[in-house]
C-alpha positions as CSV (number, residue, x, y, z in Angstrom):
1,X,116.1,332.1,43.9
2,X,116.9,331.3,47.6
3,X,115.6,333.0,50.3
4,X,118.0,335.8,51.4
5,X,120.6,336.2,54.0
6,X,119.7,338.3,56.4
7,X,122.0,340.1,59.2
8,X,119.8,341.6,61.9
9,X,121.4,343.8,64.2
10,X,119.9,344.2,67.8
11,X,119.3,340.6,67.9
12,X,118.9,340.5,71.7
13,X,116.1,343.0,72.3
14,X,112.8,343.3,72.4
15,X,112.1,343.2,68.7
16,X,115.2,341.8,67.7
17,X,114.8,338.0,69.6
18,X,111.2,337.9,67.3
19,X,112.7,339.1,64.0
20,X,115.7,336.4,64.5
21,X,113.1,334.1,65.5
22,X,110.7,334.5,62.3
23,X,113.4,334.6,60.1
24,X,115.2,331.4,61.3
25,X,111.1,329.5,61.3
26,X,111.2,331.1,57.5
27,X,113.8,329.0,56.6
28,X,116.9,332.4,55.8
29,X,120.1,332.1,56.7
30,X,119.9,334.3,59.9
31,X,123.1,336.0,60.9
32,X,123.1,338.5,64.0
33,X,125.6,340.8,64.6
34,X,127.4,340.2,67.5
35,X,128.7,343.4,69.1
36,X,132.0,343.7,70.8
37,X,130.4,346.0,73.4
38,X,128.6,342.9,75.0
39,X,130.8,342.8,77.7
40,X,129.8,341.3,80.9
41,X,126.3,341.3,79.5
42,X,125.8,337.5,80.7
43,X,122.3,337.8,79.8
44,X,122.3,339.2,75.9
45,X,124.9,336.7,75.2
46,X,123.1,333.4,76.4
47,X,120.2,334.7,74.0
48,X,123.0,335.1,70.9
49,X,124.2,331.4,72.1
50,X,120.7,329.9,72.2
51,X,120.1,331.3,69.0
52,X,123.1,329.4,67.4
53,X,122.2,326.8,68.6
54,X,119.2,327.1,66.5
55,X,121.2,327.7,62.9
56,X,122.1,331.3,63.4
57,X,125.6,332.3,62.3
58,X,127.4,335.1,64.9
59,X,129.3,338.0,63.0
60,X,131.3,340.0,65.1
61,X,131.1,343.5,64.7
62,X,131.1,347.1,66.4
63,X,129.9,350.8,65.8
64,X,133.4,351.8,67.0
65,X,135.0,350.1,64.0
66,X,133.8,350.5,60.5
67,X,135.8,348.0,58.8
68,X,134.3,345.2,61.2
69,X,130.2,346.7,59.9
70,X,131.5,346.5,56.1
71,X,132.9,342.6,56.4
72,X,129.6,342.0,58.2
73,X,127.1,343.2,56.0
74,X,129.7,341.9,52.8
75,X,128.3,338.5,54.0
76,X,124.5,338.6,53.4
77,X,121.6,340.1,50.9
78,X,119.7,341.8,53.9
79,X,120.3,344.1,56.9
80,X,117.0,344.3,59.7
81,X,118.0,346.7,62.2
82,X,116.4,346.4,65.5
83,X,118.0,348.9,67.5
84,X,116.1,350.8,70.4
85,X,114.6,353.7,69.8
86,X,112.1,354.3,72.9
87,X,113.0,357.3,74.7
88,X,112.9,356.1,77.7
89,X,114.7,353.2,77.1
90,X,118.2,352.7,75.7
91,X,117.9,355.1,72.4
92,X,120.6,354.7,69.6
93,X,118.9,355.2,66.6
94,X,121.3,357.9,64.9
95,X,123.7,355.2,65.4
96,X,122.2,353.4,62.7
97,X,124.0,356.1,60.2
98,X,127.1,353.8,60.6
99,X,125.3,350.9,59.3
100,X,124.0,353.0,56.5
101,X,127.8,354.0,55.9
102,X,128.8,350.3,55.9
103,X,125.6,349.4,53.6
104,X,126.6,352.1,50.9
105,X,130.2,351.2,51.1
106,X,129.7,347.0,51.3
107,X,127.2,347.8,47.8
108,X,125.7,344.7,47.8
109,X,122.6,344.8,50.2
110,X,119.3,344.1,48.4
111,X,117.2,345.6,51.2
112,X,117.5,347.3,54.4
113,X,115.2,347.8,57.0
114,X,116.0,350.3,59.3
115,X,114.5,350.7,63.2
116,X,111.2,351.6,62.8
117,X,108.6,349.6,64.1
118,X,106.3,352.6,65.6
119,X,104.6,355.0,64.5
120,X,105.2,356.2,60.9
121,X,107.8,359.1,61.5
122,X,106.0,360.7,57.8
123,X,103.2,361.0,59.5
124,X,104.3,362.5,62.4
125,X,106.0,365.6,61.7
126,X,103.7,367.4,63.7
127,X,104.6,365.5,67.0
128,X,105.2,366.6,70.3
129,X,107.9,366.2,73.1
130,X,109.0,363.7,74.7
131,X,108.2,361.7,71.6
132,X,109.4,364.0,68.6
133,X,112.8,363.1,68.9
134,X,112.4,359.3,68.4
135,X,110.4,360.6,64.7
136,X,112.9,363.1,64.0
137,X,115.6,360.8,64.2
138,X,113.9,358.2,62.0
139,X,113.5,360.8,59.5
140,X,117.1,361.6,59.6
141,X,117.9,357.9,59.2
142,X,115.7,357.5,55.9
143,X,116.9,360.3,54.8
144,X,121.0,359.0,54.7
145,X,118.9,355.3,53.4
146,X,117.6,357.3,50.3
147,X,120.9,359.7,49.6
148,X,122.6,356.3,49.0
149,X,120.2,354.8,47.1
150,X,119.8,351.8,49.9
151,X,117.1,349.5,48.7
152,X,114.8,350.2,51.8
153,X,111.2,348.9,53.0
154,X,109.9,350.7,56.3
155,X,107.8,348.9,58.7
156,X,105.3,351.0,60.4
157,X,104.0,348.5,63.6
158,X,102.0,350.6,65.4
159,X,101.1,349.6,69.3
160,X,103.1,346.6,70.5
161,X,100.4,344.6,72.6
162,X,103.0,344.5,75.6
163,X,102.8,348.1,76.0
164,X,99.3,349.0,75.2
165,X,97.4,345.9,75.3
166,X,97.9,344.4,78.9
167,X,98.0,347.9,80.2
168,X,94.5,348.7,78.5
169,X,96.9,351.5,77.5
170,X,97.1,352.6,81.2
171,X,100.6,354.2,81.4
172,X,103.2,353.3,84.0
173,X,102.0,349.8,84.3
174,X,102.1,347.3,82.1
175,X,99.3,345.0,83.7
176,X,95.8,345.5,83.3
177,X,94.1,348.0,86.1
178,X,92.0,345.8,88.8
179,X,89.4,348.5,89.9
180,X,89.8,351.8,87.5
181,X,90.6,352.6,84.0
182,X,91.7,355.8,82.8
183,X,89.7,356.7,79.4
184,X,91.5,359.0,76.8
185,X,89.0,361.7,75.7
186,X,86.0,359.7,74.9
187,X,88.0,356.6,74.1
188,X,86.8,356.3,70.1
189,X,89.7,357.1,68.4
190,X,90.7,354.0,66.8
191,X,94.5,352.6,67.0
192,X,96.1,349.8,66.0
193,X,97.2,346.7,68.1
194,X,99.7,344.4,67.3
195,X,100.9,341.0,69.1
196,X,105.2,341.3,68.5
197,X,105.4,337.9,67.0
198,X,103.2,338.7,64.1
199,X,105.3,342.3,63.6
200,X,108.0,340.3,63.2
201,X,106.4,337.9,60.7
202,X,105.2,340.3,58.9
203,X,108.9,341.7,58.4
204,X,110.4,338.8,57.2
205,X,107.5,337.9,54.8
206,X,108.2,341.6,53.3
207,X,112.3,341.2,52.8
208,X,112.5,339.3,49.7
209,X,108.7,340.6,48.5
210,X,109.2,343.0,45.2
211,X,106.0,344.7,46.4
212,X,107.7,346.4,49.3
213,X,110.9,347.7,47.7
214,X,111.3,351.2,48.7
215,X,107.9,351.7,50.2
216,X,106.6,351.5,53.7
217,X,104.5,348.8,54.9
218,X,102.2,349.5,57.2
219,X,100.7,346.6,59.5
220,X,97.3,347.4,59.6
221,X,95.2,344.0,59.8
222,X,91.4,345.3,59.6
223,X,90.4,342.7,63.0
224,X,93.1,344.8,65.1
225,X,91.8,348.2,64.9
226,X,90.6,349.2,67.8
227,X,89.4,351.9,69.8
228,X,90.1,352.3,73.5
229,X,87.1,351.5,74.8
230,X,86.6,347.9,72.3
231,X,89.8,347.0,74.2
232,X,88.6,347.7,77.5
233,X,85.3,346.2,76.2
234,X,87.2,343.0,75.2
235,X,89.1,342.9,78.8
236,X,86.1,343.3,80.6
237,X,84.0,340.4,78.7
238,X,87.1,337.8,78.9
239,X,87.6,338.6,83.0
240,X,84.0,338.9,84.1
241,X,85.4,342.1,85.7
242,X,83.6,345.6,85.0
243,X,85.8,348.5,85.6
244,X,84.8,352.2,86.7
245,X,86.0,354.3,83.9
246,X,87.2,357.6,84.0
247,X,87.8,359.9,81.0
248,X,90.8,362.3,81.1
249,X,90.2,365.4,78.5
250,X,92.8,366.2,75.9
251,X,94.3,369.4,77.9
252,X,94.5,367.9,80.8
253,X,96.2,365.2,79.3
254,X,98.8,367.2,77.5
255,X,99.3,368.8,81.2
256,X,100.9,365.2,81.5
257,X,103.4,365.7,78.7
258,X,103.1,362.1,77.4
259,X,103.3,362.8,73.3
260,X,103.4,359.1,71.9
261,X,99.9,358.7,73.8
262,X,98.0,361.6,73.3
263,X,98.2,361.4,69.2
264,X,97.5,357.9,69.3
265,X,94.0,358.3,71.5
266,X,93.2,362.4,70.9
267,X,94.4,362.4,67.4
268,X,93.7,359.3,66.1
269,X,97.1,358.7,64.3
270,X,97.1,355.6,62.9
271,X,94.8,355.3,61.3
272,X,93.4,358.7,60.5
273,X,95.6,358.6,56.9
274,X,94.9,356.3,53.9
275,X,98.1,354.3,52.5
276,X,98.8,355.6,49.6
277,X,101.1,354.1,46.6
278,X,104.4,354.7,48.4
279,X,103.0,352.0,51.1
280,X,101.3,348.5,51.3
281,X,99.4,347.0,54.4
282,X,100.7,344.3,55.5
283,X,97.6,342.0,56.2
284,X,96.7,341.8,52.5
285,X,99.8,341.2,51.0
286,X,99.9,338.0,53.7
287,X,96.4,337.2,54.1
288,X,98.7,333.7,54.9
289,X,99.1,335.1,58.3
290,X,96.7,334.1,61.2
291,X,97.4,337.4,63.0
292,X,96.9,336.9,66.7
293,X,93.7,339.1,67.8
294,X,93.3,341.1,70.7
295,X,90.9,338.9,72.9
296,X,93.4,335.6,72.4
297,X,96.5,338.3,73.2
298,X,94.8,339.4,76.7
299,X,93.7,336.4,77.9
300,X,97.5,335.8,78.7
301,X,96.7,338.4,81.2
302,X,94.1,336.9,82.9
């Protein structure tokens, strides 16, 4: 068996560049759907030419035009879908129900993996605003993925070190604080960290695995769980720098309205559930990785 082809669409984003990127190092044919809608986007396309230069093929493609999605995915054995789904940033995640459209109608993908990359949206049904509708969403995509009988695997990321490691989880920065840090509650609930790179490792490693077929996996390396406070601790230690620490209590947090945060650092979120059989952690099924850990990820920072 060769490896399979894969079509990643969202090739130019945040997640998208590392997913083309580990799946080109791999060794699969890499494809990335390139969108009519680019436009004068001078920027995503020098990252679609770059990436050709590298062996990836360009399909043309557009969510306006469902012919153009079918051809697409007609031409490989796996769609990764990368699109954003922050809700503060560009959010198009029910757009994906085009692509699933395409996918049922091509009949010939072996996998799809839709935008996920967070949080698992199963185990958030009990989320609050401003972050529900990024879960709910999700959950409406899965659901279209499993009334087709897509093949599927989930990936369930968790934090993305560039928005909760440099920070030290601070929010509306994305650098780590010089004087003060802001603890959440008493800054024990543990979380997971992840450098991007390794998510997107991870992901490819998991596409052509029949361990992951219609289950979610859930990157979870044991080294990365963290609490708050180790993070800070870890920061601290690398800069020589101690910093005066200030705990924030669950109430007056949610006076802040920031959802996402308060279930990962009041709740405990992540890791406050057990996988169960319709999930895998990543970590052990590649204990081939050498996952980046959270000291070597801030000292970039320093």
């Amino acid at each position: 068996m060769g490896k399979s082809r894969i079509l990643v669409v969202g090739g130019t984003g945040y997640v998208g560049r590392r997913i083309v990127k580990a799946s080109l190092a791999e060794g699969h044919p890499t494809y990335i759907l390139r969108r009519s809608e680019i436009g004068m986007d001078i920027e995503k396309l020098q990252v679609l030419l770059e990436f050709k230069r590298q062996g990836a093929v360009l399909v043309e493609g557009s969510f306006s035009d469902h012919r153009s999605l079918v051809e697409a995915v007609k031409q490989v054995d796996v769609v990764v879908c990368t699109m954003s789904g922050v809700h503060f940033r560009s959010h198009n995640l029910l757009m994906q129900l085009k692509l699933v459209d395409a996918i049922k109608e091509a009949g010939n993908i072996k996998r799809f993996l839709p935008s996920e990359f967070g949080m698992d949206p199963a185990q958030m049904m009990h989320a609050l605003e401003p972050g529900r509708v990024t879960f709910d969403e999700k959950m409406t995509v899965r659901k279209a993925i499993e009334a087709a009988n897509i093949p599927y695997t989930y990936i369930s990321a968790n934090c993305f070190g560039g928005y909760f490691v440099g920070n030290l989880s601070q929010m509306g920065t994305l650098l780590p604080p010089k004087d003060k840090v802001l603890i959440y509650g008493d800054g024990n609930a543990k979380a997971v960290f992840m450098d991007e790179d390794d998510i997107a490792t991870y992901t490819i490693k998991s596409v052509d695995d029949p361990r992951t077929l219609n289950k979610t996996v859930y990157i979870r390396p044991p080294e990365n769980i963290l609490s708050q406070r180790e993070l800070v601790q870890i920061w601290e230690n690398l800069s020589g720098n101690t910093l005066e620490k200030t705990s924030i209590s669950g109430r007056d947090f949610l006076a802040l309205m920031k959802g996402h945060f308060y279930h990962i650092f009041y709740d405990g979120c992540l890791t406050s559930f057990e996988i169960g059989e319709d999930g895998e952690e990543a970590s052990r099924l590649y204990p081939e990785v050498q996952y980046k850990r959270m000291d070597e990820y801030l000292k970039l920072y320093l």
